[in-house]
C-alpha positions as CSV (number, residue, x, y, z in Angstrom):
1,X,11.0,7.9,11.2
2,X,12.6,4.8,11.2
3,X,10.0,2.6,11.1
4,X,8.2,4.4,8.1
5,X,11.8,4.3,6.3
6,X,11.4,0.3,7.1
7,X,7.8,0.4,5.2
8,X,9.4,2.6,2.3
9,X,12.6,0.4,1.8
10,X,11.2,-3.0,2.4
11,X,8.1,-3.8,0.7
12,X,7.0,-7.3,1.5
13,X,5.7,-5.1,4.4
14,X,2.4,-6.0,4.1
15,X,0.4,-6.4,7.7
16,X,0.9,-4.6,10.9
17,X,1.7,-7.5,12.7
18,X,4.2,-8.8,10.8
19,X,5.3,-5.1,10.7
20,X,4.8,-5.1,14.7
21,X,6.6,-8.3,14.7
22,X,9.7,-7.1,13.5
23,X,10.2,-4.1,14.8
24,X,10.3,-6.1,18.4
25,X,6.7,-4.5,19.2
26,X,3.7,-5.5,19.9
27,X,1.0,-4.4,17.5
28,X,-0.7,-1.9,20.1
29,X,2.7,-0.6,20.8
30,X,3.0,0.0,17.5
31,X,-0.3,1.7,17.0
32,X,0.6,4.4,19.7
33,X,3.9,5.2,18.3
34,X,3.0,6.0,15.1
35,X,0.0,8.1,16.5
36,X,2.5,10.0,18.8
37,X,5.0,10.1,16.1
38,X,3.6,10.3,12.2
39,X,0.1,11.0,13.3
40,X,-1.5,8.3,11.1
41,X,-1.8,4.2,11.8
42,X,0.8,1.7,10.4
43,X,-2.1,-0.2,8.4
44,X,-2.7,3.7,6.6
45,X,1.4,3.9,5.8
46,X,1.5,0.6,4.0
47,X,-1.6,1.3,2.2
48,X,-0.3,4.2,0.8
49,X,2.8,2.8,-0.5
50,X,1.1,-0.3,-1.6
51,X,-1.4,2.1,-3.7
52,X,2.2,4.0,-4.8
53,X,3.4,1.0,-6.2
54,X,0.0,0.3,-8.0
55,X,-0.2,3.9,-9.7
56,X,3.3,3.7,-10.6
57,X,2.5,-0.1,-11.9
58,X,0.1,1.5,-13.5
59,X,1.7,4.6,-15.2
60,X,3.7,2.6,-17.0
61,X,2.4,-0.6,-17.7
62,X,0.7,-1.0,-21.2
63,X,-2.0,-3.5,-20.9
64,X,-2.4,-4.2,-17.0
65,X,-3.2,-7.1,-15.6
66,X,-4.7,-5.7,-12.6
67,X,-5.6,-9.7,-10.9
68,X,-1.8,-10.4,-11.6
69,X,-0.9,-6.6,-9.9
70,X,-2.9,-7.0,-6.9
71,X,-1.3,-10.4,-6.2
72,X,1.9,-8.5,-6.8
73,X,1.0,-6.5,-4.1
74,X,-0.2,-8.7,-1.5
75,X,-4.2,-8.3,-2.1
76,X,-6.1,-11.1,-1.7
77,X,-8.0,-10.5,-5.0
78,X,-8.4,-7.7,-7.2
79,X,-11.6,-6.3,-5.7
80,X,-9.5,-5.5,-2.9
81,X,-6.9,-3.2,-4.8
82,X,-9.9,-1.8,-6.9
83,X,-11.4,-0.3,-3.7
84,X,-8.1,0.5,-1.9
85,X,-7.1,2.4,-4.8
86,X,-10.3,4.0,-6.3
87,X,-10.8,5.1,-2.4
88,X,-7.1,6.6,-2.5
89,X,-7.1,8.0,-6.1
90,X,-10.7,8.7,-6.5
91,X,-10.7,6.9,-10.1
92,X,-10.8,3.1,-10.5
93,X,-7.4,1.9,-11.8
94,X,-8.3,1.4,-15.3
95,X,-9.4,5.3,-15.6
96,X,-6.1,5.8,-13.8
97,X,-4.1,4.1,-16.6
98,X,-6.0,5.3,-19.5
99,X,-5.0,9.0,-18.7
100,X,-1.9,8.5,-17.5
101,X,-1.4,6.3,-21.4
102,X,-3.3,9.1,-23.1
């Protein structure tokens, strides 16, 4: 619980094994914990509350600039946060923020 409280508060969490690295574990360590204990990977945890932050982003931002939002969020390029969160949401961000504007 601890550890997903880390991902939660703190997030320039980004990769597991700077994740790993900082909770003193290695990144297989790691792995098995959260298998034992929250039943889903580390990498699947900071997704998700990567692809929070982006729906909140944007809920509430007018005109997003989603190259400038994925940077935000530690994507390499936008593509990347397109198919993280159309994959997670099941619309593209763009149809995302129209409804959630409309």
């Amino acid at each position: 619980t601890a550890l997903v409280d880390h991902v939660h508060d703190d997030r320039t969490v980004r990769r597991v094994d700077d994740f790993a690295r900082t909770a003193g574990l290695s990144v297989r360590a790691l792995q098995r914990l959260f298998s034992a204990y929250v039943g889903v990977s580390p990498k699947w945890v900071i997704l998700r509350y990567r692809i929070h932050d982006a729906l909140e982003l944007a809920g509430t931002r007018g005109e997003a600039d989603w190259a400038a939002l994925a940077a935000d969020l530690g994507y390499a390029d936008q593509a990347h946060l397109v198919r993280d969160f159309t994959a997670t949401v099941g619309v593209p961000p763009t149809a995302y923020a129209q409804a959630a504007a409309g």
